[in-house]
N, C-alpha and C positions, 0 to 999 in steps of 0.2 A: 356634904362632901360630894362632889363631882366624880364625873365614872374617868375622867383623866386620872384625878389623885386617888382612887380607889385600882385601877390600872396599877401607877407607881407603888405604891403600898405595897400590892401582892407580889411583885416584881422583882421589889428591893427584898422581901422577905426572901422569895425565892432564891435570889441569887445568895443569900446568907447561908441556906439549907444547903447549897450546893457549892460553897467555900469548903462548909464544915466537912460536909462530904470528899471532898481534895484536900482535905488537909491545908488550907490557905488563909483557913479567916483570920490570922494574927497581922498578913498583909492588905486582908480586906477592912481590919477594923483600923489599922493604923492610916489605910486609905481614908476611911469616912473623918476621923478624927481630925486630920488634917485639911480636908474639905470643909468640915464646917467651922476652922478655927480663920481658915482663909476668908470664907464665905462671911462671919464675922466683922474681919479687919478692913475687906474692904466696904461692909456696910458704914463700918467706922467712917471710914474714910469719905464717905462720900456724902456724910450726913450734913 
C-alpha cells in the first residue's frame, strides 16, 4: 500500500469519526453510497 492510499485511508476514517461526532453520518453514508453506485455505472459504461 502506498503512503498516498494509506494518507486517504486515515482521512476518510477520520472524517467518519467526525460526522458521528456532528451528528451527520446518515448524510455522510448516503453521500459514499451513492459515489460508489456512480462510480460503478460509469465503470459500466465505459467498459
Amino acid at each position: 500500500m502506498s503512503l498516498k492510499s494509506k494518507i486517504y485511508k486515515v482521512l476518510r476514517i477520520w472524517n467518519d469519526v467526525d460526522a458521528v461526532r456532528k451528528g451527520k453520518i446518515s448524510k455522510r453514508i448516503g453521500r459514499r453510497i451513492s459515489g460508489r453506485i456512480a462510480g460503478k455505472t460509469i465503470n459500466k459504461l465505459f467498459k
